[in-house]
MIKOLPA-226159 format. One record per residue (C-alpha): residue in one letter; x, y, z. Coordinates in nm, 3 decimals, decimal comma. Layout:
N
A_X_Y_Z
...
This chain:
205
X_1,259_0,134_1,503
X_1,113_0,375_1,239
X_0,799_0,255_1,041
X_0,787_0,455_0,720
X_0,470_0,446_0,504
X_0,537_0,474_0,133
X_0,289_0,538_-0,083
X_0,149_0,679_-0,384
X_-0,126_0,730_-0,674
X_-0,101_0,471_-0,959
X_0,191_0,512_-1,186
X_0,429_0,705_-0,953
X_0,711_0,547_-0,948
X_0,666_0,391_-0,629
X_0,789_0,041_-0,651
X_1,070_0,214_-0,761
X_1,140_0,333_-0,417
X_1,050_0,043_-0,242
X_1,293_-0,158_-0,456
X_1,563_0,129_-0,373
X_1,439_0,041_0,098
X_1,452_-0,375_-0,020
X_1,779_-0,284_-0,207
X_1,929_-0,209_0,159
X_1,796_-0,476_0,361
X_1,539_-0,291_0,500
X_1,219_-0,490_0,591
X_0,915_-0,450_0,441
X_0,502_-0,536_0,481
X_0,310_-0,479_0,152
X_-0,006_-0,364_0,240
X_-0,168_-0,431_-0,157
X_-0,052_-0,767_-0,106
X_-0,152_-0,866_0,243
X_-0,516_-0,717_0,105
X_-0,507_-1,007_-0,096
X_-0,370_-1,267_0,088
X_-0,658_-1,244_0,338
X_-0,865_-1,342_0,043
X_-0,737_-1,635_-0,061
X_-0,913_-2,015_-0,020
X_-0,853_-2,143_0,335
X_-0,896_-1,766_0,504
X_-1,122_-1,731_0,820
X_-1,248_-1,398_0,664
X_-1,433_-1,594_0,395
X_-1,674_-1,751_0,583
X_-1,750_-1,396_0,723
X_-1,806_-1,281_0,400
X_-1,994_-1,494_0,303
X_-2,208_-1,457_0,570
X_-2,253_-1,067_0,502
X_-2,238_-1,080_0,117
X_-2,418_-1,451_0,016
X_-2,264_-1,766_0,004
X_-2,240_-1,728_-0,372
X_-1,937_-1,514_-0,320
X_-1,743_-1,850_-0,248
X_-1,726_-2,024_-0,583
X_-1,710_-2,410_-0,535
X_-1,334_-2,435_-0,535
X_-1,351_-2,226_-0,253
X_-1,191_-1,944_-0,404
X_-1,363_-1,610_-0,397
X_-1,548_-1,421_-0,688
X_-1,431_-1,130_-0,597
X_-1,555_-0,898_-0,876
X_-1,939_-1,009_-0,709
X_-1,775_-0,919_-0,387
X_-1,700_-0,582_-0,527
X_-2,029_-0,543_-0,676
X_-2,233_-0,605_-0,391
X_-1,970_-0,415_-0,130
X_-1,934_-0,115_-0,335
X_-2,357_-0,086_-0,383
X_-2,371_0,108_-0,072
X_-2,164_0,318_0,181
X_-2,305_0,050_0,446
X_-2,158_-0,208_0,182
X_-1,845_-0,051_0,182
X_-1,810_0,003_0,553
X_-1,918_-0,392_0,661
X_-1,626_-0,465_0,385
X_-1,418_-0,230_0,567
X_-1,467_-0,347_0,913
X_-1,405_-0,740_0,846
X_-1,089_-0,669_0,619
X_-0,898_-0,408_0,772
X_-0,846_-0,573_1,138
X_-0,731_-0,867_1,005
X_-0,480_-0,673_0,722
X_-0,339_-0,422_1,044
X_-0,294_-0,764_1,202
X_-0,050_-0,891_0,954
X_0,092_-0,557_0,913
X_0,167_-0,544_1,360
X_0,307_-0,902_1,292
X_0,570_-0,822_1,010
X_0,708_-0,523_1,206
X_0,696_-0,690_1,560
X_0,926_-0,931_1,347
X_1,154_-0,698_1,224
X_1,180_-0,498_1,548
X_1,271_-0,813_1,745
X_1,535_-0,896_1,451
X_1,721_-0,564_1,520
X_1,573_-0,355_1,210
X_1,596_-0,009_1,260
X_1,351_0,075_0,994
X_1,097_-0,074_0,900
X_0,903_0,016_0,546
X_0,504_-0,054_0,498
X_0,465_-0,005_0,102
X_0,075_0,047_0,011
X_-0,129_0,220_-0,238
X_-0,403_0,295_-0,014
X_-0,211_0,391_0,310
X_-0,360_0,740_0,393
X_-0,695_0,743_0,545
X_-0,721_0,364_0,672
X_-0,630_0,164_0,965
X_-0,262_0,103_0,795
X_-0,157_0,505_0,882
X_-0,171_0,460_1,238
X_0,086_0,172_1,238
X_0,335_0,408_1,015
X_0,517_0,712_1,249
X_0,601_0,884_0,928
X_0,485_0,871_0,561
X_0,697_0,893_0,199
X_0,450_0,967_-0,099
X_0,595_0,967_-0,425
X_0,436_1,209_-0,677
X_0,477_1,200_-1,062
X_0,346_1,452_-1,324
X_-0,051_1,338_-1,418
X_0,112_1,244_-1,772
X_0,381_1,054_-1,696
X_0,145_0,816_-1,450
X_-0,094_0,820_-1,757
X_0,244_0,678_-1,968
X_0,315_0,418_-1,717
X_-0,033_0,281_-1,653
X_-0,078_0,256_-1,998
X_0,262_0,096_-2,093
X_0,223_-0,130_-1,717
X_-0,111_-0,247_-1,746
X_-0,168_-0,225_-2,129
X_-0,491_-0,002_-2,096
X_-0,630_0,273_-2,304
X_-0,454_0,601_-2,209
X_-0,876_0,720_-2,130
X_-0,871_0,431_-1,879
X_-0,564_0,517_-1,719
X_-0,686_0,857_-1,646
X_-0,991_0,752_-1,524
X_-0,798_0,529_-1,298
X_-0,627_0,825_-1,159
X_-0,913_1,047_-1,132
X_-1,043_0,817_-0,920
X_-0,761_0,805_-0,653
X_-0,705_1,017_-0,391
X_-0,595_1,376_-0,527
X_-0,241_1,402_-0,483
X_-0,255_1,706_-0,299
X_-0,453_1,520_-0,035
X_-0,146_1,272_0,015
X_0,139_1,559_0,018
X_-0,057_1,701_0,285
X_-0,025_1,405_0,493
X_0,316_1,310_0,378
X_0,663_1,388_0,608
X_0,827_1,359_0,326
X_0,735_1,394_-0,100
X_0,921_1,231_-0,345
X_0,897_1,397_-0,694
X_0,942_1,157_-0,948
X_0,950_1,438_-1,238
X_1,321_1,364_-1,369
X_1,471_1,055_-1,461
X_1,432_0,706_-1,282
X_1,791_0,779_-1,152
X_1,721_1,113_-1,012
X_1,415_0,906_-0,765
X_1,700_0,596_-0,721
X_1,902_0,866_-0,538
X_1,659_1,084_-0,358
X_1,548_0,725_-0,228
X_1,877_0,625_-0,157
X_1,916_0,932_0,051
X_1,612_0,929_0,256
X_1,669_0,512_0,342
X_2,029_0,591_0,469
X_1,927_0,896_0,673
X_1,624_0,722_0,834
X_1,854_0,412_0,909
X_2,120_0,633_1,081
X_1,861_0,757_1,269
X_1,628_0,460_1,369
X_2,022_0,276_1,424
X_2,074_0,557_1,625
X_1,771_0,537_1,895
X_1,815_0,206_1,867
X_2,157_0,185_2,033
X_1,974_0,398_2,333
């Protein structure tokens, strides 16, 4: 089974490619959303947290605040990394669970969709990596017309994410979403059918 990494800045058009992978059965982790499942009331991380952070991080429903989580992780790089090191095991976790599922289900490919894929924990568990690019201007348009933020915001957004050319380095394969939403449909379309021969291929090995 292949594990393809998809990922891109803000405003890319990547759900758009992920929706093309879901269209064709192909089984997918989402590595945004496990970050905030881990999160969520009833987690064995929040006690941890709570530990390093302050107990006034768990609000009294139980749920977490976490804008002061943010505040007080962000503060320093040592802030940052305890953040790091009690979230990421327990999101690769989840991630080695989803595909150990949908390797012993038959899957040959398997697709981990995540806005923050290169440089953590998650790009070890991916063989190969997709990142979908999109003119600065056009993510601008979609943040804005997405999240309903000022076109200044949107930029800073992206300005803070890592430079595109730092992904495309990384990537095995660059989708450029710089023609219509048809145009990335089938250069998706194409790469999921060629990486399913292929993982259906080994897999009959």
């Amino acid at each position: 089974m292949i594990t393809l990494g998809i990922t891109g800045r803000s405003g890319c058009g990547k759900s758009t490619v992920t929706a093309v992978f879901a269209g064709h059965g192909v089984p997918l982790a989402d590595a945004d959303q496990i970050s905030r499942e881990i999160l969520l009331p009833g987690s064995p991380l929040l006690p941890a947290l709570a530990e390093r952070f302050g107990a006034d991080i768990l609000k009294a429903d139980g749920t977490l605040d976490r804008r002061l989580l943010a505040d007080r992780a962000f503060a320093t790089p040592e802030g940052k990394a305890a953040l790091d090191g009690l979230t990421h095991p327990e999101i690769v976790r989840r991630i080695r669970a989803a595909k150990q599922a949908a390797q012993e289900a038959g899957a040959p490919l398997f697709v981990l969709d995540g806005a923050v894929i290169v440089g953590t924990a998650a790009q070890a568990e991916c063989d190969r990596l997709c990142v979908v690019t999109a003119p600065f201007e056009t993510s601008v348009a979609r943040i804005v017309a997405r999240d309903g933020i000022a076109p200044e915001m949107a930029c800073r957004r992206l300005n803070a994410q890592t430079p595109e050319a730092e992904l495309t380095a990384q990537a095995d394969y660059v989708l450029h979403n710089d023609a219509d939403l048809a145009a990335l449909q089938a250069a998706a379309e194409q790469l999921c059918s060629a990486l399913q021969t292929e993982g259906g291929a080994s897999h009959r090995f």
